[in-house]
Every structure is written in structure tokens, then in C-alpha cells.
VOZATOR-523726 format. One record per residue: x, y negated, z of N, C-alpha, C in turn. Coordinates in steps of 0.1 Angstrom, whole numbers, padded with zeros to 4 digits, always signed. Each point is the difference from the previous one (the first is absolute). Example, Ala and Ser with C-alpha at 12.3 -4.5 7.8 and 13.67 -1.06 7.14 Angstrom:
BEGIN
+0132+0057+0078-0009-0012+0000+0009-0012+0000-0004-0011-0007+0009-0011+0000-0008-0011+0008
***
This chain:
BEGIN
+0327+1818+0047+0004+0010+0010-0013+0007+0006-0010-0011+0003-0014+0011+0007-0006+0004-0014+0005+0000-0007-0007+0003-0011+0004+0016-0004+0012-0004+0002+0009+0018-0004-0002+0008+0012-0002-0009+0014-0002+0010+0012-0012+0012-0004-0007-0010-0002-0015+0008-0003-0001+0008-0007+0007-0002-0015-0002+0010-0006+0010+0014+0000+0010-0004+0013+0009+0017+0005-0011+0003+0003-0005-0008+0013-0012+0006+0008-0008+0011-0005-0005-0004-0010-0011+0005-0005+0005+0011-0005+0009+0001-0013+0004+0009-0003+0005+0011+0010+0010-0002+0012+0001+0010+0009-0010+0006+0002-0011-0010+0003-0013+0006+0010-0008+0011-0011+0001-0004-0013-0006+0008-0006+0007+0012-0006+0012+0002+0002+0009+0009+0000-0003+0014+0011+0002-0008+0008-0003+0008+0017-0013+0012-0003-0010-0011-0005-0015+0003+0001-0003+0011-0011+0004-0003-0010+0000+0007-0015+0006+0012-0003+0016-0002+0003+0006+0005-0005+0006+0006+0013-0003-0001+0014+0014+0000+0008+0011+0002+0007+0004-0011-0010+0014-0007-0002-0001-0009+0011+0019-0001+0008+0000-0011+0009+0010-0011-0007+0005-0007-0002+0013-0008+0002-0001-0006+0007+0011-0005+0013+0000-0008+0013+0003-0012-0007+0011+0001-0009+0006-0010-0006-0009-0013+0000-0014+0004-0012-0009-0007-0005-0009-0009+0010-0001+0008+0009-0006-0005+0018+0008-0014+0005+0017+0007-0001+0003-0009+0004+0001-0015-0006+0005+0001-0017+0005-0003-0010-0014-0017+0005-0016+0013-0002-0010-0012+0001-0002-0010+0012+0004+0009+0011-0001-0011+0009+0005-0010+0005+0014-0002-0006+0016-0007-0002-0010-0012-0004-0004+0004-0013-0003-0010-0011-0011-0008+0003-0007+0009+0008-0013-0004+0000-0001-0015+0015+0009+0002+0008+0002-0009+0013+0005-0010-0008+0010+0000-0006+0010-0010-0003-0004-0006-0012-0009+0007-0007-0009-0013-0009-0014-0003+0005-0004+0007+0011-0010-0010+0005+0006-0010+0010+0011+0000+0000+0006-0015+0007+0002-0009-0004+0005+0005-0017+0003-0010-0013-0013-0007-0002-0009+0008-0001-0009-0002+0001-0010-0014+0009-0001+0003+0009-0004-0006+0010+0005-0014+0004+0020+0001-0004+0000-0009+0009+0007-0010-0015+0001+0004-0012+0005-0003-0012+0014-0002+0000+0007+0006+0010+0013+0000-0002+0009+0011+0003+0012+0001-0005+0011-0006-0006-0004-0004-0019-0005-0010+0002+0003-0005-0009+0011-0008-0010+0000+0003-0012+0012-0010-0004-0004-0016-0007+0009-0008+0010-0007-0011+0000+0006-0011-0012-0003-0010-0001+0001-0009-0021+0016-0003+0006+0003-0003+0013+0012-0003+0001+0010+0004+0002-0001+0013+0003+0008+0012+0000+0008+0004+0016-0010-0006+0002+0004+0001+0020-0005+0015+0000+0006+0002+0013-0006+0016+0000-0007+0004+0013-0010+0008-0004-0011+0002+0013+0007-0001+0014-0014-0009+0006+0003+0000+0013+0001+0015+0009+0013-0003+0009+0003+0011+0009-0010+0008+0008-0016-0008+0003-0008+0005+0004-0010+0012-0008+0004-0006-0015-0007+0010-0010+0006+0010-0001+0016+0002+0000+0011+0013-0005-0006+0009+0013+0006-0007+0013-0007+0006+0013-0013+0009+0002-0011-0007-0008-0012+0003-0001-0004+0015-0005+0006-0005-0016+0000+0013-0008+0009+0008+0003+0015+0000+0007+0004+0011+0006-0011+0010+0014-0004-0005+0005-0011+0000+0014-0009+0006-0011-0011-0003-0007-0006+0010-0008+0001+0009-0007+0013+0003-0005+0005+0010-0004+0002+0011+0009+0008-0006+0011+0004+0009+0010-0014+0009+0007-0012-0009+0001-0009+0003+0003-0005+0013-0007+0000-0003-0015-0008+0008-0009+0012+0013+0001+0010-0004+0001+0011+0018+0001-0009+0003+0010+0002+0000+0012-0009+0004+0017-0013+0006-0006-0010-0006-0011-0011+0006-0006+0000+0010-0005+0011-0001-0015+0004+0012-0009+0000+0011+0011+0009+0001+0009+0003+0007+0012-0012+0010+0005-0007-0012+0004-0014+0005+0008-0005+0010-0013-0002-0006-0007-0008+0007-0015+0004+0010-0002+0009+0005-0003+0008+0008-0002+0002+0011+0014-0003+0000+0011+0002+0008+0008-0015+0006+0003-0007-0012+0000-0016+0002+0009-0005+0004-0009-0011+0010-0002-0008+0008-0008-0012-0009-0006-0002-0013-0005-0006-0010+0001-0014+0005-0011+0008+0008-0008-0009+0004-0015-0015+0008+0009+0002+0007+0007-0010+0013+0004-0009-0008+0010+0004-0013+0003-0005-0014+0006-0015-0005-0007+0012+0000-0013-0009-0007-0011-0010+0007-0005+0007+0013+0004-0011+0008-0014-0012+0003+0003+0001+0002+0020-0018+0001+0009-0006-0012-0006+0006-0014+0002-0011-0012-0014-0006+0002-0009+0009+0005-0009-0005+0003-0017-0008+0012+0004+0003+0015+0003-0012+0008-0003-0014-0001+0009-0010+0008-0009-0011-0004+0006-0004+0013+0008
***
């Protein structure tokens, strides 16, 4: 999942920059992804476990809460001008 975040990311960002083109979708699509697998991430669960118990309630909680998080992001991203942020960085 932070794997596919990054690469909307990127492609958005290089969309915007290149070509630009917006999709909000993609903004949002990555930052969904990107919270809720750096949770998977982090905390190694919801995992499926040898016995077939099923994640603890703290983990479903968790990764709901990071997700919700990362919508609130996509959000910001998608409203706030963040690119024209970035771009006084990159040029010289």
C-alpha cells in the first residue's frame, strides 16, 4: 500500500508539473493508502494469524484511525496549493 501511495504521488506530481493536469482523486486515492499502510506497516498488523483468529480489535481500530487520517490528508492535498510550495525547492 505505501508502495502504490508513492507511486500516485509521483505520477500526480509529475502530471501537475509536466503536463498540467490535476486529478484530486489520485491525491486522495495516495494518501488513504499511504497512512494505512504505514500502520500495517509499523505496527505489523492486521495480520492473518496460523490460527485463524482474527486481528485484534486494537489493530481494525488503528487502521480505521489511519485511514480516516489519511482521507483529512487527501483533503488538505487536494485543496491547498502544496505543488507551487514545492516548486520554490526544486527551482534554482
Amino acid at each position: 500500500m505505501v508502495g502504490l501511495s508513492l507511486l500516485l504521488f509521483i505520477i500526480n506530481t509529475a502530471l501537475v508539473f509536466g503536463m498540467d493536469r490535476f486529478y484530486p482523486y489520485l491525491y486522495g486515492l495516495a494518501a488513504i493508502f499511504f497512512w494505512g499502510g504505514a500502520w500495517l506497516v509499523v505496527t505489523g498488523q492486521p495480520r492473518a494469524a496460523a490460527d485463524g483468529t482474527p486481528a485484534p480489535i486494537w489493530a481494525r481500530i488503528g487502521l480505521g484511525a489511519a485511514m480516516a487520517f489519511g482521507l483529512l490528508v487527501g483533503i488538505g492535498m487536494i485543496i491547498l496549493p502544496w505543488e507551487s510550495f514545492l516548486a520554490s525547492f526544486v527551482s534554482f
